[in-house]
Biopython code that builds the backbone (N, CA, C, O; Angstrom):
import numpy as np
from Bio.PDB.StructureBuilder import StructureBuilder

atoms = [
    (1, "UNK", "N", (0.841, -1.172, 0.000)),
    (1, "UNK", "CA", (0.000, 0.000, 0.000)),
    (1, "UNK", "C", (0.891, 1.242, 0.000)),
    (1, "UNK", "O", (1.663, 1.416, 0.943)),
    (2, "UNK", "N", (0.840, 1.891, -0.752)),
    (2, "UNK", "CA", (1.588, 3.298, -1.333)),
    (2, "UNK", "C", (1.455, 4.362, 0.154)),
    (2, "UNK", "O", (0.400, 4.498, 0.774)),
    (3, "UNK", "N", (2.430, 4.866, 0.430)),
    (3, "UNK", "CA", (2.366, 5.958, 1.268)),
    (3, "UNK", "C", (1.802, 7.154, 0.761)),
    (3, "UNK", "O", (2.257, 7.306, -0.372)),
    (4, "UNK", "N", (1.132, 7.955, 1.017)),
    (4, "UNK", "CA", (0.314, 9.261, 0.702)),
    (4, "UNK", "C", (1.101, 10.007, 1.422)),
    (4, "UNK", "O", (1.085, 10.001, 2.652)),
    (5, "UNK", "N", (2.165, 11.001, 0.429)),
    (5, "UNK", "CA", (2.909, 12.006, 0.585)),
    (5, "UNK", "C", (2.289, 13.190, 0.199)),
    (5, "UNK", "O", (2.243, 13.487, -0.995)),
    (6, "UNK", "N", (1.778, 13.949, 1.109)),
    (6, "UNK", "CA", (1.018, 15.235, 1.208)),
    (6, "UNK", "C", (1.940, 16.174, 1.262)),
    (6, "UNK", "O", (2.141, 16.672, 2.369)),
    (7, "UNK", "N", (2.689, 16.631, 0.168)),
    (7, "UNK", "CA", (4.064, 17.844, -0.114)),
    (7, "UNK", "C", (3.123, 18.891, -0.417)),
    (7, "UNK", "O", (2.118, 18.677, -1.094)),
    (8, "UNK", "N", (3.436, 20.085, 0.090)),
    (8, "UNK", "CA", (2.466, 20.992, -0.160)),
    (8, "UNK", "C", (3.608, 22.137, -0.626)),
    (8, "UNK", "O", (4.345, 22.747, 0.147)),
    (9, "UNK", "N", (3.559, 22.288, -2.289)),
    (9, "UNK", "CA", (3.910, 23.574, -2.830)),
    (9, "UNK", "C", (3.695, 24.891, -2.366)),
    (9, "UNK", "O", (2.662, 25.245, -1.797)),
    (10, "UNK", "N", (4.771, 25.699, -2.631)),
    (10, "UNK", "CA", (4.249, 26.943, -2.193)),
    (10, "UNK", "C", (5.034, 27.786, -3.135)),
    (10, "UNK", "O", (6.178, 27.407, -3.386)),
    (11, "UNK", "N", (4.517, 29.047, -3.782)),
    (11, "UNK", "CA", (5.047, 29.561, -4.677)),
    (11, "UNK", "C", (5.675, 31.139, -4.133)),
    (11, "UNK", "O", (4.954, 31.923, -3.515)),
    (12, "UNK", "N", (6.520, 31.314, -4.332)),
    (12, "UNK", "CA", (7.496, 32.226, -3.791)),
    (12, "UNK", "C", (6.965, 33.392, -4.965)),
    (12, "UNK", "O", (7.151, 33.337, -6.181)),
    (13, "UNK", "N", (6.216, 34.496, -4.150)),
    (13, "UNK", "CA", (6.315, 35.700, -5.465)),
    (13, "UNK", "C", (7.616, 36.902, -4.805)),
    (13, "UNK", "O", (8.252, 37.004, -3.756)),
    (14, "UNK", "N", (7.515, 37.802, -6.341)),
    (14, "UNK", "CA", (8.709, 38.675, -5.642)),
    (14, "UNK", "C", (7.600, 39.507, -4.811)),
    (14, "UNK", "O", (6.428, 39.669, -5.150)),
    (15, "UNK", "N", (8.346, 40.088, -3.435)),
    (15, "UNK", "CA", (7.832, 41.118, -2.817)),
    (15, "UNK", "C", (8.008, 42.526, -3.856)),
    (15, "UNK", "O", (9.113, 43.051, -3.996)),
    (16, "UNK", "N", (7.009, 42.947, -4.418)),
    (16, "UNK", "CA", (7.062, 44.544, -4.802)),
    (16, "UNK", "C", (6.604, 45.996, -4.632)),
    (16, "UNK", "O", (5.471, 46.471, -4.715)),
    (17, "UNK", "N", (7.731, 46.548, -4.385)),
    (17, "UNK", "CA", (7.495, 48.038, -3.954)),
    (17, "UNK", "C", (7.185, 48.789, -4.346)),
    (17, "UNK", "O", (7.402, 48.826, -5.557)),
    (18, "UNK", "N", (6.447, 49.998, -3.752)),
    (18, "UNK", "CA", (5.666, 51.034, -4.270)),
    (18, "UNK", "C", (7.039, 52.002, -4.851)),
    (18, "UNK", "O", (7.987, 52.378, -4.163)),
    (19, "UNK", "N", (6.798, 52.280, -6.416)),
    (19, "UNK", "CA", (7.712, 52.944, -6.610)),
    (19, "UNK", "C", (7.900, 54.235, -5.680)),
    (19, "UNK", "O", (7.092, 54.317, -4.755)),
    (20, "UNK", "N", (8.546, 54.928, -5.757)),
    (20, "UNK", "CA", (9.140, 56.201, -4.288)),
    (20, "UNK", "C", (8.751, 57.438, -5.670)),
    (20, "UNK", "O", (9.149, 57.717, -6.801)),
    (21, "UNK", "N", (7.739, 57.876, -4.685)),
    (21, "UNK", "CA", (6.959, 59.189, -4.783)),
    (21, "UNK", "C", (7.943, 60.564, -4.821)),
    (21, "UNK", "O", (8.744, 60.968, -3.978)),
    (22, "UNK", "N", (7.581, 61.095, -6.076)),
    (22, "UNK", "CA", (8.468, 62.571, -6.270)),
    (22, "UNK", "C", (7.349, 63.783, -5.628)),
    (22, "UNK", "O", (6.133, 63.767, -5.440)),
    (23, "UNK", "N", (8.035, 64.441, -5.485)),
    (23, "UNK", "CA", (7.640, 66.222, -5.310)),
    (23, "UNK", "C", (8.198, 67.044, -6.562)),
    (23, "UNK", "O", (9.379, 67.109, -6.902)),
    (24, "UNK", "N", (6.842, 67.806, -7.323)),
    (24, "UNK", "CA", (7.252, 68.666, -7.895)),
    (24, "UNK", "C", (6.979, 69.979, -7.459)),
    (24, "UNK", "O", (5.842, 70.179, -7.032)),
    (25, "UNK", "N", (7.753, 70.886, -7.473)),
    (25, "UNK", "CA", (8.350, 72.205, -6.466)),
    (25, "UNK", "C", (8.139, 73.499, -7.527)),
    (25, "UNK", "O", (8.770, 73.791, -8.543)),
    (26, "UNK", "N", (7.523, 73.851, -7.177)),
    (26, "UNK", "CA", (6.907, 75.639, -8.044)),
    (26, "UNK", "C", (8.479, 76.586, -7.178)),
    (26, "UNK", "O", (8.589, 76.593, -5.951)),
    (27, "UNK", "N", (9.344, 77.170, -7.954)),
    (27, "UNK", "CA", (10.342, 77.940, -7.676)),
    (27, "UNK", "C", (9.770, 79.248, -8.025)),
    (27, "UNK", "O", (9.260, 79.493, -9.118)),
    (28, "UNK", "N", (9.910, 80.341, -6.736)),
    (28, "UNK", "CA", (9.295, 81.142, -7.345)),
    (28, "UNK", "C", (10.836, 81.889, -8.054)),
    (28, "UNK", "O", (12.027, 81.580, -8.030)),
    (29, "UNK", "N", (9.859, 83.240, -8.781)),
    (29, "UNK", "CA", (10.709, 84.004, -9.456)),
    (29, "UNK", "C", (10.475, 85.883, -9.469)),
    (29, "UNK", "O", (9.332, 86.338, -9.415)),
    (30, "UNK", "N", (11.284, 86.494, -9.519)),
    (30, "UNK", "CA", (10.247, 87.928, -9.631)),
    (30, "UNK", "C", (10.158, 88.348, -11.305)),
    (30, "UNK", "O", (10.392, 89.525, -11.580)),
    (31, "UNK", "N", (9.886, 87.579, -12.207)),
    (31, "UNK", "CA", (9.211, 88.208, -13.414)),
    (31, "UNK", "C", (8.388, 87.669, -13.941)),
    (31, "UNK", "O", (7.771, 88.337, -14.771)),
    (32, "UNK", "N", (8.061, 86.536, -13.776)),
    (32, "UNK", "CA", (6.908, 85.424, -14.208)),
    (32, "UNK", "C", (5.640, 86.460, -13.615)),
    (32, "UNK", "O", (5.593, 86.950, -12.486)),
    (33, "UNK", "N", (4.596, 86.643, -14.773)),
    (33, "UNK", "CA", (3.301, 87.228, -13.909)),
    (33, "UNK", "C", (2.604, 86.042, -12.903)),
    (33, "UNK", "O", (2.803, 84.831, -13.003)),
    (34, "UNK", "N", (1.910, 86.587, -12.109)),
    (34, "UNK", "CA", (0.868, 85.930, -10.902)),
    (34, "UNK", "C", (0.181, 84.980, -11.605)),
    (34, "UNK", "O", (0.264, 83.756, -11.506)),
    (35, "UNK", "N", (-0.724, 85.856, -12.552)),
    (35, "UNK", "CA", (-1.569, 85.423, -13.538)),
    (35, "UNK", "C", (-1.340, 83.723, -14.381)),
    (35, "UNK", "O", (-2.077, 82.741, -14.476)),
    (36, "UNK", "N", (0.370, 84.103, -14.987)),
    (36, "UNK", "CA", (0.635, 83.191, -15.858)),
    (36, "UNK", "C", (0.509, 81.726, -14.942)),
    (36, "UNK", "O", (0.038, 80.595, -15.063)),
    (37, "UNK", "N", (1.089, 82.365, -14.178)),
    (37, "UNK", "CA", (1.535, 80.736, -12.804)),
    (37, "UNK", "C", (0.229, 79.946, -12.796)),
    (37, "UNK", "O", (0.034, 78.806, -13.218)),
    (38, "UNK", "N", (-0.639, 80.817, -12.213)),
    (38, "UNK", "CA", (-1.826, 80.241, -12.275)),
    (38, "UNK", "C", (-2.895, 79.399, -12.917)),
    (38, "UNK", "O", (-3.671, 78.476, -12.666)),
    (39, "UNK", "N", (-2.398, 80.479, -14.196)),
    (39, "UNK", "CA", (-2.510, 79.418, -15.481)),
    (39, "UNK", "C", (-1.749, 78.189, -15.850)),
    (39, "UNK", "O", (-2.151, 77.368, -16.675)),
    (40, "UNK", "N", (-0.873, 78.128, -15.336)),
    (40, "UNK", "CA", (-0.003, 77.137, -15.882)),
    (40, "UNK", "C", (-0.238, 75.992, -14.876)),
    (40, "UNK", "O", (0.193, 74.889, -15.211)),
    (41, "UNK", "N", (-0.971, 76.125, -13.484)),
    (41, "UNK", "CA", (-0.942, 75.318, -12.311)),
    (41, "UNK", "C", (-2.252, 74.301, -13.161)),
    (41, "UNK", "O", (-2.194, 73.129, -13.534)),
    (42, "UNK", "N", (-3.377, 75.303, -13.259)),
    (42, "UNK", "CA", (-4.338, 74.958, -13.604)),
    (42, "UNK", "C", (-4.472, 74.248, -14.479)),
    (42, "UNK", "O", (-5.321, 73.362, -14.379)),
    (43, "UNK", "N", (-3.536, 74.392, -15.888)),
    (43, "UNK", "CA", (-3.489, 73.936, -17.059)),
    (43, "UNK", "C", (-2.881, 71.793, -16.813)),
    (43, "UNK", "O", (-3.348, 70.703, -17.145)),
    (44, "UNK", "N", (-1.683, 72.284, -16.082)),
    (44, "UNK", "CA", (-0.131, 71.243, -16.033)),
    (44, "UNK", "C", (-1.071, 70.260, -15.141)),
    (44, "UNK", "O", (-1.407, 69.105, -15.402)),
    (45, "UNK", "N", (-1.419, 71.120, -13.923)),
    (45, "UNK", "CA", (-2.027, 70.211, -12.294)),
    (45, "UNK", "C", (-3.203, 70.167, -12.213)),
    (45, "UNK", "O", (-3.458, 69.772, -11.075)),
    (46, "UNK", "N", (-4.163, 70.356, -12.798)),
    (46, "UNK", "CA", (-5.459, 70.067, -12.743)),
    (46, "UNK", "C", (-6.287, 70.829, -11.747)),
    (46, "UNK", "O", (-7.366, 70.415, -11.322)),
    (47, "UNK", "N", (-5.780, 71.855, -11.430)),
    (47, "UNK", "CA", (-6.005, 72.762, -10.039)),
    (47, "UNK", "C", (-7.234, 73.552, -10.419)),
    (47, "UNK", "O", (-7.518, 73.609, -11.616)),
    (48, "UNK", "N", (-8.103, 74.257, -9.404)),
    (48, "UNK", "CA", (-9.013, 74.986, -9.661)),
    (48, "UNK", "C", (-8.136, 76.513, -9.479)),
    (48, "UNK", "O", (-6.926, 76.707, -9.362)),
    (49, "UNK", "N", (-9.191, 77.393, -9.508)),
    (49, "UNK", "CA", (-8.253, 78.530, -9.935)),
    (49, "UNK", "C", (-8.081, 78.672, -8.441)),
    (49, "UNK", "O", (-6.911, 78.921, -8.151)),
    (50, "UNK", "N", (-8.793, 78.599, -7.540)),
    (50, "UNK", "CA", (-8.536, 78.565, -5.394)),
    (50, "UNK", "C", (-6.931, 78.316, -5.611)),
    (50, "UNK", "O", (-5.991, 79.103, -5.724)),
    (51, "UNK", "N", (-7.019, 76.879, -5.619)),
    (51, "UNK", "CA", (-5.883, 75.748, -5.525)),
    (51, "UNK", "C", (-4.791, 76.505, -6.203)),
    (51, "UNK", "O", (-3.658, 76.253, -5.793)),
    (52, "UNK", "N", (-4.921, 77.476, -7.258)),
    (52, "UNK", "CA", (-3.441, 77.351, -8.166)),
    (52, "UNK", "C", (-3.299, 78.414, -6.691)),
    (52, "UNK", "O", (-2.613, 78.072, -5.727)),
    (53, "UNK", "N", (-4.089, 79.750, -6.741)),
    (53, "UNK", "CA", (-3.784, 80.894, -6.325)),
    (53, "UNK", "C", (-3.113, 80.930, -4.849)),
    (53, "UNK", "O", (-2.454, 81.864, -4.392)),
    (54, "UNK", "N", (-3.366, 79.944, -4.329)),
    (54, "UNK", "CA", (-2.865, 79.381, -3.115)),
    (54, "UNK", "C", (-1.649, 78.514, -3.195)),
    (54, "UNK", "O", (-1.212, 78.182, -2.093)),
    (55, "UNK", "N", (-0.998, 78.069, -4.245)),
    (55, "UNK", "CA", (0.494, 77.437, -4.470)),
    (55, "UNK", "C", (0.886, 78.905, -4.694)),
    (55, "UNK", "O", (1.485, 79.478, -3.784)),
    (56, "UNK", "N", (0.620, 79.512, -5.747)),
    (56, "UNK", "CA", (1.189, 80.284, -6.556)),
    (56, "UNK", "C", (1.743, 81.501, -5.077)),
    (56, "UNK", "O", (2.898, 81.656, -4.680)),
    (57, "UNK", "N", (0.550, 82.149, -4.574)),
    (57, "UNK", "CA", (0.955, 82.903, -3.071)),
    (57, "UNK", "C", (2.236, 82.093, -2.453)),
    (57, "UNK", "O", (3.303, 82.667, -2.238)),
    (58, "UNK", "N", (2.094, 81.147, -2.272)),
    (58, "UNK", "CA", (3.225, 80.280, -1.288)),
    (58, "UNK", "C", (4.482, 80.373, -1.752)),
    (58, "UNK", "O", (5.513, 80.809, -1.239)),
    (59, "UNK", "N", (4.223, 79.856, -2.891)),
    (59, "UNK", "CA", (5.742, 80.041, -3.668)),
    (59, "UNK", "C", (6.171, 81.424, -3.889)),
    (59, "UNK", "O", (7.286, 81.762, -4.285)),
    (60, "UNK", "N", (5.213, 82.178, -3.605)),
    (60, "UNK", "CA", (5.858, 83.971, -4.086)),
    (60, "UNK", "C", (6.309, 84.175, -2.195)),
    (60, "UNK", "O", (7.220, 84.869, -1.743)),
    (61, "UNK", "N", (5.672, 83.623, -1.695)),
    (61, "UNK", "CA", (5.750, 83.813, 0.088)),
    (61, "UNK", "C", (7.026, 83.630, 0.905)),
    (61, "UNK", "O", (7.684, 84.385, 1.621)),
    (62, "UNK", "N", (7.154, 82.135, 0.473)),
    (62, "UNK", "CA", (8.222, 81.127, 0.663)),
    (62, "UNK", "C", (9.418, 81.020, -0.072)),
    (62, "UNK", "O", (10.442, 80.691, 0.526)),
    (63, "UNK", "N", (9.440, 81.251, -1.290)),
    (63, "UNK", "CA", (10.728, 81.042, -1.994)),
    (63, "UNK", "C", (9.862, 79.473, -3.108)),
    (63, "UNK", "O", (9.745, 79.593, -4.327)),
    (64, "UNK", "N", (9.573, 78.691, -2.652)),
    (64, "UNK", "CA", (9.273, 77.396, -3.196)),
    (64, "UNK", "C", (8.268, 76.881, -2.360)),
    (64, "UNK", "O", (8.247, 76.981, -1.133)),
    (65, "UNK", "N", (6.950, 76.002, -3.486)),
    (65, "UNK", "CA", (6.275, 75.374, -2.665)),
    (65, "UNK", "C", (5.735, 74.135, -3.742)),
    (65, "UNK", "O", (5.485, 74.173, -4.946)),
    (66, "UNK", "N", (5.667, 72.831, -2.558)),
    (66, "UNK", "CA", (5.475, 71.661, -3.367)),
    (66, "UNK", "C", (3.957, 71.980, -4.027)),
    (66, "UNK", "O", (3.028, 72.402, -3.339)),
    (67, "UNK", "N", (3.869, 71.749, -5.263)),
    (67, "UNK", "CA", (2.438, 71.299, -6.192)),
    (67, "UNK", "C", (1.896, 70.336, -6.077)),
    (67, "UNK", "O", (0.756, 70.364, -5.614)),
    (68, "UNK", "N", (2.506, 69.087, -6.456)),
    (68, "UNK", "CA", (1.946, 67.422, -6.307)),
    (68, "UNK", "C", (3.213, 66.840, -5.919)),
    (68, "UNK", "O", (4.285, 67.350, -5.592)),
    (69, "UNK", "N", (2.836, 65.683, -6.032)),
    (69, "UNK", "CA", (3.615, 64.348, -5.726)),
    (69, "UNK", "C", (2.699, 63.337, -6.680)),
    (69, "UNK", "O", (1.493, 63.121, -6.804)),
    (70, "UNK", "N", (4.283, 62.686, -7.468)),
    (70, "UNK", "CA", (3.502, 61.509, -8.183)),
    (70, "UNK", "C", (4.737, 60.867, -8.321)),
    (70, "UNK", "O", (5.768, 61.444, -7.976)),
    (71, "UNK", "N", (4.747, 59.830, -8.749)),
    (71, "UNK", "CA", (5.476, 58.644, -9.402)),
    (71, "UNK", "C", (6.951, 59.528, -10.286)),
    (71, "UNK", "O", (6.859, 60.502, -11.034)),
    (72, "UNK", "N", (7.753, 59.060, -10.027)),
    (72, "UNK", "CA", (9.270, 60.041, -10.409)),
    (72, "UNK", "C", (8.935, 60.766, -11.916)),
    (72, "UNK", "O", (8.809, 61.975, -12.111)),
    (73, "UNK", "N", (8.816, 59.542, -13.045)),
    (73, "UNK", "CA", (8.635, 60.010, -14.354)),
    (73, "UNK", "C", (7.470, 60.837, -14.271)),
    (73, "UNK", "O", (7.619, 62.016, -14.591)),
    (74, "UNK", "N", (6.337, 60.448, -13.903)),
    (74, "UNK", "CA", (5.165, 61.496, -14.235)),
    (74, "UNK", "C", (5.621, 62.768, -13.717)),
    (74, "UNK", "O", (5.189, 63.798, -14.234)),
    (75, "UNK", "N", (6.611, 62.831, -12.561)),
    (75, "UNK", "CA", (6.793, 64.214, -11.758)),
    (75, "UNK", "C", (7.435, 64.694, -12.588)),
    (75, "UNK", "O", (6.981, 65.698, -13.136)),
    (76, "UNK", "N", (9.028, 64.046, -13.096)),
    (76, "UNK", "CA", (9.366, 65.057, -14.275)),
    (76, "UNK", "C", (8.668, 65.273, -15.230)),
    (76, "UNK", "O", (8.632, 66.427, -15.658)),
    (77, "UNK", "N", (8.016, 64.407, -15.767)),
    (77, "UNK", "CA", (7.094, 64.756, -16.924)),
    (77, "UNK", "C", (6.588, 66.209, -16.875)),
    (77, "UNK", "O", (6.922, 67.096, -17.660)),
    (78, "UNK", "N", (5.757, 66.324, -15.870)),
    (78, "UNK", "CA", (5.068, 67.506, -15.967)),
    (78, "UNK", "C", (5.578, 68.419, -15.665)),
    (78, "UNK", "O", (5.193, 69.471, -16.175)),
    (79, "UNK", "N", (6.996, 68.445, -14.421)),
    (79, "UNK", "CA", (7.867, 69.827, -14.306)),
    (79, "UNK", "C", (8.130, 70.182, -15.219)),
    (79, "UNK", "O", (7.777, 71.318, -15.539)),
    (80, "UNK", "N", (8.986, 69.271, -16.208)),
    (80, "UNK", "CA", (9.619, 69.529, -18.007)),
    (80, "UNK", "C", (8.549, 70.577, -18.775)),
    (80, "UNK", "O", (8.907, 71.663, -19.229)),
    (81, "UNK", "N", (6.921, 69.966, -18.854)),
    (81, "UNK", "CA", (6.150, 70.654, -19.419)),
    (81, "UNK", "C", (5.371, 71.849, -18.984)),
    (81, "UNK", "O", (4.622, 72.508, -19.705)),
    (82, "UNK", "N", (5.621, 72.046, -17.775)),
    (82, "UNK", "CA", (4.883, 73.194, -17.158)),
    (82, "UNK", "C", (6.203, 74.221, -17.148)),
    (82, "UNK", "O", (6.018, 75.435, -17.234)),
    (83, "UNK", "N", (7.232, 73.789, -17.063)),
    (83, "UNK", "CA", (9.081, 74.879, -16.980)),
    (83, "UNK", "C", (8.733, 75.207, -18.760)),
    (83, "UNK", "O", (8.525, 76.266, -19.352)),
    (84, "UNK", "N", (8.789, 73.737, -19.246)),
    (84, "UNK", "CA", (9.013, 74.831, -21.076)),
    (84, "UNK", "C", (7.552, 75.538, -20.934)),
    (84, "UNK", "O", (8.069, 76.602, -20.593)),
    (85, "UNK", "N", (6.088, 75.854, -20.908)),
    (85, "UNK", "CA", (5.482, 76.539, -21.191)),
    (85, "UNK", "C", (5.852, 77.998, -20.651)),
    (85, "UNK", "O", (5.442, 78.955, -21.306)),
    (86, "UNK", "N", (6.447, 78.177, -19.733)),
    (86, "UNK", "CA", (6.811, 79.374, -19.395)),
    (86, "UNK", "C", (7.858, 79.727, -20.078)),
    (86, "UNK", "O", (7.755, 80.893, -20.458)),
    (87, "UNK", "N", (8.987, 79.130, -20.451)),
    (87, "UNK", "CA", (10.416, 79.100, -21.109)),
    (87, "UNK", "C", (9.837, 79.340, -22.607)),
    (87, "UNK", "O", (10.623, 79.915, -23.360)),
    (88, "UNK", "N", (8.437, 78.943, -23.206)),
    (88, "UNK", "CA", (8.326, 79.159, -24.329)),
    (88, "UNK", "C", (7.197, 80.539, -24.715)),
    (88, "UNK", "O", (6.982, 81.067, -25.805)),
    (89, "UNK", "N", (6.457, 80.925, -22.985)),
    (89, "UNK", "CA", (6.191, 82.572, -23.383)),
    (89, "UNK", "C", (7.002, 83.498, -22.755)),
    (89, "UNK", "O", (6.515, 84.480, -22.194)),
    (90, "UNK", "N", (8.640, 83.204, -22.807)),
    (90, "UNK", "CA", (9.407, 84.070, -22.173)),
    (90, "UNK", "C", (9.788, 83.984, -20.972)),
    (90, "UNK", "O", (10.657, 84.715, -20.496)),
    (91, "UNK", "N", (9.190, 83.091, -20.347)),
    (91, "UNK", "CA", (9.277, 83.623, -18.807)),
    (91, "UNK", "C", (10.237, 82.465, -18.045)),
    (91, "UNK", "O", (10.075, 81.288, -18.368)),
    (92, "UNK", "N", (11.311, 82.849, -16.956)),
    (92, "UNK", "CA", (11.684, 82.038, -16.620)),
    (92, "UNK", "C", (11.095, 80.772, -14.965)),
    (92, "UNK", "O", (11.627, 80.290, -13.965)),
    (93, "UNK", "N", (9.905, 80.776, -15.552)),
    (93, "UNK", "CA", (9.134, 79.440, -14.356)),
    (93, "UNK", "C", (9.867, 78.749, -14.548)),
    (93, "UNK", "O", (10.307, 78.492, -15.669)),
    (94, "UNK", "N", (10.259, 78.178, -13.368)),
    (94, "UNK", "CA", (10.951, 76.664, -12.680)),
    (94, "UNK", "C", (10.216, 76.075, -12.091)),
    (94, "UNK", "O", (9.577, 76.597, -11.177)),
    (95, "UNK", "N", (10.058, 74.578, -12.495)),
    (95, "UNK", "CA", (9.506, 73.584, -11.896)),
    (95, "UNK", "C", (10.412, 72.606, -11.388)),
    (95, "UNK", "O", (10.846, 72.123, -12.434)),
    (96, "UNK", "N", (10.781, 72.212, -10.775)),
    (96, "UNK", "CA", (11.790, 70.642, -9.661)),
    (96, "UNK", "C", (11.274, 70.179, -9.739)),
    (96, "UNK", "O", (10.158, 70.361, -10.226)),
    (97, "UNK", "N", (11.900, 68.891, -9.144)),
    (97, "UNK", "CA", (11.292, 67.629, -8.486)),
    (97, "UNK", "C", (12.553, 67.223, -7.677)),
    (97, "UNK", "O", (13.647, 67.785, -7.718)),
    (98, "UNK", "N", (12.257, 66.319, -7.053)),
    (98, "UNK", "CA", (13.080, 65.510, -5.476)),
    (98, "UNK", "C", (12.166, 64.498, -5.286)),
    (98, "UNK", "O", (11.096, 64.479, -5.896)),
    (99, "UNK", "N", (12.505, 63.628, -4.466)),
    (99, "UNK", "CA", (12.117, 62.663, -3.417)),
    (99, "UNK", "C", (11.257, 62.968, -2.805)),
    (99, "UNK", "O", (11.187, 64.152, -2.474)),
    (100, "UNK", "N", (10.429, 62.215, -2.470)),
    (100, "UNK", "CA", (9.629, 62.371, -0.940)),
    (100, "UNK", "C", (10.429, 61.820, -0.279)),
    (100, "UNK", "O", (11.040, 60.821, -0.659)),
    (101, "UNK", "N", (10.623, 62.575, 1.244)),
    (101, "UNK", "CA", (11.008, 61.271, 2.116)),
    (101, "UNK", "C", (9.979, 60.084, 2.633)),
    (101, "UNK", "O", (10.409, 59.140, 3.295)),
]
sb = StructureBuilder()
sb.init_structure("model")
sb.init_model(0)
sb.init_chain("A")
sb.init_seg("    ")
for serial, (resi, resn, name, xyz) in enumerate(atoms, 1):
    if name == "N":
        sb.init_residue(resn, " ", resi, " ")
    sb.init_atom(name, np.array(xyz, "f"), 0.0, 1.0, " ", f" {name:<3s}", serial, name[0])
structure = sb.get_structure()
């Protein structure tokens, strides 16, 4: 009579991590208009006009203030495209990004 070997598989997955969350950073500047920023928050970040006018103050307040946080590439993505729209009506807007901690 055959022994009944009850081996019980188990499948090893990889553990995977949440890719690490960027900050993109509104630098302010003194020649960029109020106006444009705003537009550009609204346009780039999906912001209501409240929301931009309230980064946009901070960053004129503070020196710099974070906008979003997303996934590294999407963060540059949109710094790249919200920095050239200003870079392409003249103006020198800076957008960053960094780490979250």
């Amino acid at each position: 009579m055959p022994e009944n070997d009850s081996k019980t598989t188990t499948k090893v997955r990889p553990k995977t991590e949440r890719p690490r969350l960027h900050k993109v950073i509104l630098v302010n500047d003194d020649y960029t208009p109020r106006e444009f920023v705003v537009m550009v928050l609204k346009a780039f970040f999906s912001m209501s006009e409240d929301e931009a006018a309230k980064v946009m103050i901070t960053a004129h307040m503070k020196g710099v203030c974070v906008v979003a946080v997303y996934t590294a590439d999407v963060a540059e993505t949109k710094a790249t495209e919200a920095t050239d729209a200003g870079r392409g009506a003249g103006y020198p807007l800076l957008f960053t990004t960094e780490p979250e901690e």
